[in-house]
C-alpha positions in Angstrom: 125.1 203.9 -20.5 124.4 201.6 -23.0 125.5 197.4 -22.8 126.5 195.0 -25.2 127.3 191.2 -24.9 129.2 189.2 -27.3 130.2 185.5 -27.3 133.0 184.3 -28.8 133.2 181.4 -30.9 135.8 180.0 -28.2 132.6 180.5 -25.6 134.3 183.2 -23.7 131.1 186.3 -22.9 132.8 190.0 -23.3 130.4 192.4 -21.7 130.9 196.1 -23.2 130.0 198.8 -21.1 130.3 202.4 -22.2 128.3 205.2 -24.3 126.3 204.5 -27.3 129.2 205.6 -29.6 131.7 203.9 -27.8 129.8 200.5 -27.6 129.0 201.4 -31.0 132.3 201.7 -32.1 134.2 199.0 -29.9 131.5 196.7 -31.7 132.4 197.8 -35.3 136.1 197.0 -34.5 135.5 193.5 -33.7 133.2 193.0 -36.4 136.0 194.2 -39.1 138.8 191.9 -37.1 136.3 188.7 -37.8 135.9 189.9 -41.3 139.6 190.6 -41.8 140.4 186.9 -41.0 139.8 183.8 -43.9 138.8 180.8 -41.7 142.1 179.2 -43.2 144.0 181.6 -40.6 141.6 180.8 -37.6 142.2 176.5 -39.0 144.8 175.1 -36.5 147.5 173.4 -38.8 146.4 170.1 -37.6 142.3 170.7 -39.3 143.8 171.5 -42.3 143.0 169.5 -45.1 146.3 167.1 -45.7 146.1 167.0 -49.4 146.4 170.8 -49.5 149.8 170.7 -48.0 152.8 169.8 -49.5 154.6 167.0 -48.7 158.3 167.6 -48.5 159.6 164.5 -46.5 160.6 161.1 -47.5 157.4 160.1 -47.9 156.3 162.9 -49.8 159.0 162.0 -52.1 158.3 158.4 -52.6 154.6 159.2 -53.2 156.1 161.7 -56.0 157.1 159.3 -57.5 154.1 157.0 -57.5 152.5 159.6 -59.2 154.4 160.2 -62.3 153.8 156.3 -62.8 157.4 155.0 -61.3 155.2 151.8 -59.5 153.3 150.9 -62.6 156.1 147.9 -63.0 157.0 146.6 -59.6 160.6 148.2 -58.1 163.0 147.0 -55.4 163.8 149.4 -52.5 167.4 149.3 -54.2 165.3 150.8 -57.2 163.1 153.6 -55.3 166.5 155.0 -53.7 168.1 155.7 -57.5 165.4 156.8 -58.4 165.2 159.3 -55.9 169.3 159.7 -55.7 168.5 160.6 -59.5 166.5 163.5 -58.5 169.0 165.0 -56.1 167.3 162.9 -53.0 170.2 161.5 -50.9 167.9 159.3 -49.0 169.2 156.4 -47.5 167.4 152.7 -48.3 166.9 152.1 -44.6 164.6 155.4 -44.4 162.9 154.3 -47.8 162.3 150.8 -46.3 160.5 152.4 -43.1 158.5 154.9 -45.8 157.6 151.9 -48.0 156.4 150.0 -45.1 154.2 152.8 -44.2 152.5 153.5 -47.5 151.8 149.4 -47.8 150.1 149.5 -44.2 148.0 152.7 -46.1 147.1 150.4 -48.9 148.9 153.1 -51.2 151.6 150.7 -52.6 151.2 146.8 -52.8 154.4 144.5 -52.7 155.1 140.9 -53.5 158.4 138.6 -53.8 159.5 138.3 -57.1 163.1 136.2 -57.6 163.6 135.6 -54.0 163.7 139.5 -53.5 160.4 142.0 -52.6 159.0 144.0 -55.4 156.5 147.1 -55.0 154.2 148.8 -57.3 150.7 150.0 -57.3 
């Protein structure tokens, strides 16, 4: 009878007990599943790296936006939701306020009062 142990990267010991060829074989399987899988699919979603995934929500929307330049003059929230209503984003101000006020807490958008009224831009 021949014996083979093999730890998995989870910790877990699998002792395989059988004949040469059936060790031998057992082995080669579990070899070609680790080899089948890209260490993408063994990444829980939360290891991922965040600027490889898409951003689809509000935020993801505003930030859009910061990138083709929109924030290089300073905008009013009143501004950011045309802007995105423009696109096809029905998004109400009171969600774009909350997203704003995240991104400024990030340091990715800046905002002063301009006129009595608060202006943000890059």
């Amino acid at each position: 009878m021949a014996e083979a142990r093999v730890k998995t990267k989870t910790g877990a010991e699998i002792t395989i007990v059988g004949s040469g060829p059936e060790v031998a074989d057992i082995l080669a399987n579990l070899e070609s599943i680790q080899a089948a899988r890209t260490p993408r699919t063994l990444r829980r979603a939360s290891e991922r790296p965040r600027e490889n995934l898409r951003a689809t929500g509000p935020t993801g929307l505003v930030m859009g936006l910061k990138s083709e330049g929109f924030f290089d003059k300073p905008k009013t929230l009143g501004e950011i939701a045309s802007a995105l209503h423009e696109k096809g984003s029905l998004i109400p101000t009171t969600t774009i306020s909350g997203v704003v006020l995240g991104l400024l807490r990030k340091g990715q958008l800046h905002r002063k009062k301009a006129e009595g009224r608060w202006t943000y831009g890059n």
